[in-house]
N, C-alpha and C positions, 0 to 999 in steps of 0.2 A: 246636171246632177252628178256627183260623184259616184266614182265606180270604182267597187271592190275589186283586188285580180290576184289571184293565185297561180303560181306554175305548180303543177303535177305532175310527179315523177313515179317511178316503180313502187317508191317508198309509200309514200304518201295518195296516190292516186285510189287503192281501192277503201283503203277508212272516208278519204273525203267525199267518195259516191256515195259511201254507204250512207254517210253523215249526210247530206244531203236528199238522200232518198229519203230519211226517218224523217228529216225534218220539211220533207213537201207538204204543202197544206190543202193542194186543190188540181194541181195538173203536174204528171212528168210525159213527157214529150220526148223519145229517144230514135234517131235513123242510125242503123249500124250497120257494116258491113256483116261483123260476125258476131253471135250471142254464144254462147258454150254452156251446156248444161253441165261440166263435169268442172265439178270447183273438189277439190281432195276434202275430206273431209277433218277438219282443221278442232280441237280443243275447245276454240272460240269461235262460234257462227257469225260474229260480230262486223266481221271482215269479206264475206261471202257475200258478192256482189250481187250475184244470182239470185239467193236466197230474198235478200231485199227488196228484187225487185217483184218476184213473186206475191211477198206477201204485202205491197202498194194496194194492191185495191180492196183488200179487205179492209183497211183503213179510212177506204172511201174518197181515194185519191181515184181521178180520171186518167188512164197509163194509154199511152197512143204510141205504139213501135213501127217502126218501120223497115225491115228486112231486105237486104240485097237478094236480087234472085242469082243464084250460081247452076254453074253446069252442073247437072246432077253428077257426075261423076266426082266431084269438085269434096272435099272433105267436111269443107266448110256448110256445103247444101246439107251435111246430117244435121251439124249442130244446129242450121238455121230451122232445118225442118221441124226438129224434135222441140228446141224453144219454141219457136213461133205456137206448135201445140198447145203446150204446157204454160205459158205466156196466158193463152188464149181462155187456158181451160180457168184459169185465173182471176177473169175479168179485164185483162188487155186486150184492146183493139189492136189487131196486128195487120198487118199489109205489106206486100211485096213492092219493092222497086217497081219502076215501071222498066219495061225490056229497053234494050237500046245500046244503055251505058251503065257500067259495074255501079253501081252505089258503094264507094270504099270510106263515104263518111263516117264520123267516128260523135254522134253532137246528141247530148242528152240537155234537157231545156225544163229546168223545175219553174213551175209556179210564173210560167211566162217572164220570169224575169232574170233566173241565173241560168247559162249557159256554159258548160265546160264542152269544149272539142278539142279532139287534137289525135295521137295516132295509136293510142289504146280503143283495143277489140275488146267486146266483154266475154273477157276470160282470167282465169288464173294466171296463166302463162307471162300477161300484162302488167301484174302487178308481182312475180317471183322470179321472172328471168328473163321479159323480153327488154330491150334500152329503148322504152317510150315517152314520149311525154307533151301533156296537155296542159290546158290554161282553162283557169273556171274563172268566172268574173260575174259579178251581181250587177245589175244598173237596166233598168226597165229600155230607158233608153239607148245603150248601146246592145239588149239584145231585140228589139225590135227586127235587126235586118234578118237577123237569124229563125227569129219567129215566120218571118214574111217568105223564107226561105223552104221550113220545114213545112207553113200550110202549102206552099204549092205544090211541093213533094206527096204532100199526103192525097193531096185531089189529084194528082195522078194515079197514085198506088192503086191496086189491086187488094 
């Protein structure tokens, strides 16, 4: 079967999540190293990653995260701490990495069949100043491994 594939850069990276969040029909599926609640507050919400992903399940979409656990001292353990809440208070199932090894993946999974990864955190930062860039690509069958990847991860989590 033929597969859609996009690269995602700074530019283009946080409209095409967004664009893809609106458009999930039944599951998103995200493991990240870092979530950020602090997106500046922008003119147009349209682009606010956060934001989108928030309001997922009100939609009646099934939203599964997966969180790196970090040293508490760690800057990152705020953001994860205060999303993972706020995620949660939402209707996301959220869960921590399992201990051992940092989880620094970056892979969001709509509708079990498009997958983007690559080395965008979800933040602002990712999409206004940092030099990241990911690959989204549609095809049931090239994201299976990734699927098979993320349910293992998840039956570990906490």
């Amino acid at each position: 079967p033929p597969v859609s594939m996009h690269l995602l850069t700074g530019d283009n990276w946080a409209p095409a999540l967004c664009a893809l969040l609106q458009a999930a029909q039944g599951r998103i599926e995200i493991a990240a190293y870092s979530v950020s609640t602090r997106w500046p507050k922008l003119a147009s919400d349209k682009f606010n990653l956060y934001r989108h992903l928030l309001d997922a399940p009100a939609r009646g979409i099934a939203c599964s995260c997966v969180l790196a656990e970090h040293k508490r001292t760690a800057a990152t353990a705020k953001f994860n701490f205060w999303s993972a809440r706020e995620l949660a208070e939402r209707g996301w199932s959220v869960r921590r990495a399992p201990r051992g090894r940092l989880l620094h993946a970056k892979i969001f999974i709509f509708d079990r069949a498009t997958v983007s990864l690559g080395s965008h955190n979800i933040a602002h930062a990712a999409s206004a100043s940092n030099l990241d860039l990911s690959v989204c690509f549609t095809g049931e069958e090239a994201a299976l491994p990734f699927l098979n990847w993320f349910d293992a991860l998840w039956a570990r989590a906490k």
